[in-house]
C-alpha positions, 0 to 999 in steps of 0.5 A: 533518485531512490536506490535500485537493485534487483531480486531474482531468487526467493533467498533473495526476498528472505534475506531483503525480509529479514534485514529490513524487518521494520521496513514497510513494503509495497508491490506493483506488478509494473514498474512505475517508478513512483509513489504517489495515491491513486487519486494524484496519479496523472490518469486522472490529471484532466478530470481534476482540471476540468473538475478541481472537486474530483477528490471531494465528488468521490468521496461524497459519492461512495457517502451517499451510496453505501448505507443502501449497500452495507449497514456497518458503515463509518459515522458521517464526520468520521472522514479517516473512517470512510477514506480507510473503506473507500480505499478497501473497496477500490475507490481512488484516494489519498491513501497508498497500501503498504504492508508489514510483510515482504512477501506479501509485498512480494505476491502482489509483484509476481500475481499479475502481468508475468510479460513485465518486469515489476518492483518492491518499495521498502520504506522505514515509516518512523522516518517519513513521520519524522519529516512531520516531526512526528516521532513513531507512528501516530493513532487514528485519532492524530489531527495531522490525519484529521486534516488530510481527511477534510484537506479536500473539503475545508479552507487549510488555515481555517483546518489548522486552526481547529484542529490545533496544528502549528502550520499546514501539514505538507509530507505524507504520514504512515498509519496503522489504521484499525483492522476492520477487515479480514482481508487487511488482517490477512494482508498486515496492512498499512498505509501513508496518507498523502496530501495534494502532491507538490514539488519536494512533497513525494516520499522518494524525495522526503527519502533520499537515504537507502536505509529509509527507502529503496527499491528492487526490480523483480524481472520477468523471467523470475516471477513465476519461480517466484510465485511458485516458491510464495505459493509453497510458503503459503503466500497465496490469494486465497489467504491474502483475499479470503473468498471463494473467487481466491479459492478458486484462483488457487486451485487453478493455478496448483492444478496445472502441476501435472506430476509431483515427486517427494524430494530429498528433504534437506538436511540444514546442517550447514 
């Protein structure tokens, strides 16, 4: 059971920010209690029953579709490429979205469902690598990121064999991938790529030591002053998602203050 506790005041995050400073971060703006990829979750439990191929489908269907939509596309054996674009336009991977930032982490909590409560993950990545023997954070290139790319689509012992593993890779793995977008850019992100989850294999279960992983209850009542105070600090959805549909989120939401009066400006003396 990951350690829990509760963030209500903006000093709160800033002081969570600071002390874990080489933590990653992750949002949900519902609590969910778990950290698993979106292509594991159980919403799609029956679909893989009746379809063992889903994961493998997907990712041939968004292949097959995207030359038409965008020229700039990923090499066709480059399968960590493609998995990174998939995920950064909404298809359901193996991959999960973390970020370096707090606050970011932060905004994602407080955005969306204000009626219900929401929680922040921090997690040390050098930690859950180490449970792959891994020391630091591997580049894009690392064969254990090659095999979670082909797991869906290769024989594992033929896999291991090629890529030149010692044994089937079987704990998730965090990964600073390329910064091909703006938006990933903006949002200092980061991810953990995630084999087929089995018993012991989760990240709350590979961490059972607060200072690797921990997690904070952001309650419903504090999501707005939250938000406010994100907004002052500039974390808002026009920087963390640079469109004009952002642009105009923003300015909906700072136009409903309908007067403003210069405060005092505080002295930081201490």
């Amino acid at each position: 059971m990951t350690n829990t506790y509760t963030i209500n005041t903006i000093e709160h995050m800033v002081e969570v920010a600071t002390t874990l400073s080489r933590s990653w971060f992750r949002g949900h703006s519902r609590i969910h209690g778990e950290l698993t990829p979106r292509v594991f979750r159980a919403q799609y439990d029956s679909i893989r029953k009746m379809r063992p191929q889903f994961e493998l489908s997907l990712i041939e269907a968004f292949k097959r579709g995207a030359p038409a939509l965008q020229a700039n596309i990923p090499k066709q054996e480059d399968h960590i490429a493609w998995l990174f674009l998939m995920q950064h336009h909404g298809v359901p991977t193996r991959l999960l979205d973390w970020t370096k930032s707090a606050l970011v982490a932060l905004y994602f909590v407080v955005s969306e469902h204000p009626s219900e409560d929401g929680e922040l993950w921090a997690m040390y990545p050098e930690a859950l690598n180490e449970q792959s023997g891994f020391h630091g954070i591997p580049l894009p290139n690392h064969p254990i990121l090659h095999y979670f790319a082909q797991e869906p689509r290769r024989d594992p012992k033929k896999l291991v064999e090629e890529l030149g593993l010692v044994k089937i890779p079987n704990h998730p793995l965090a990964v600073e991938p390329p910064v091909n977008f703006p938006r990933m850019a903006a949002q200092l992100s980061t991810f953990t790529i995630h084999p087929t989850p089995k018993p012991g294999n989760s990240i709350p279960e590979l961490l059972p030591e607060e200072k690797h992983l921990v997690r904070y209850i952001i309650p419903t009542g504090s999501k707005e002053s939250l938000r406010r105070d994100l907004t002052a600090l500039g974390i808002k959805r026009g920087i963390l998602f640079p469109d004009l549909d952002s642009l105009s989120i923003d300015i909906i939401y700072e136009h409903q203050v309908v007067a403003y009066s210069p405060p005092i400006p505080p002295t930081c003396d201490g």
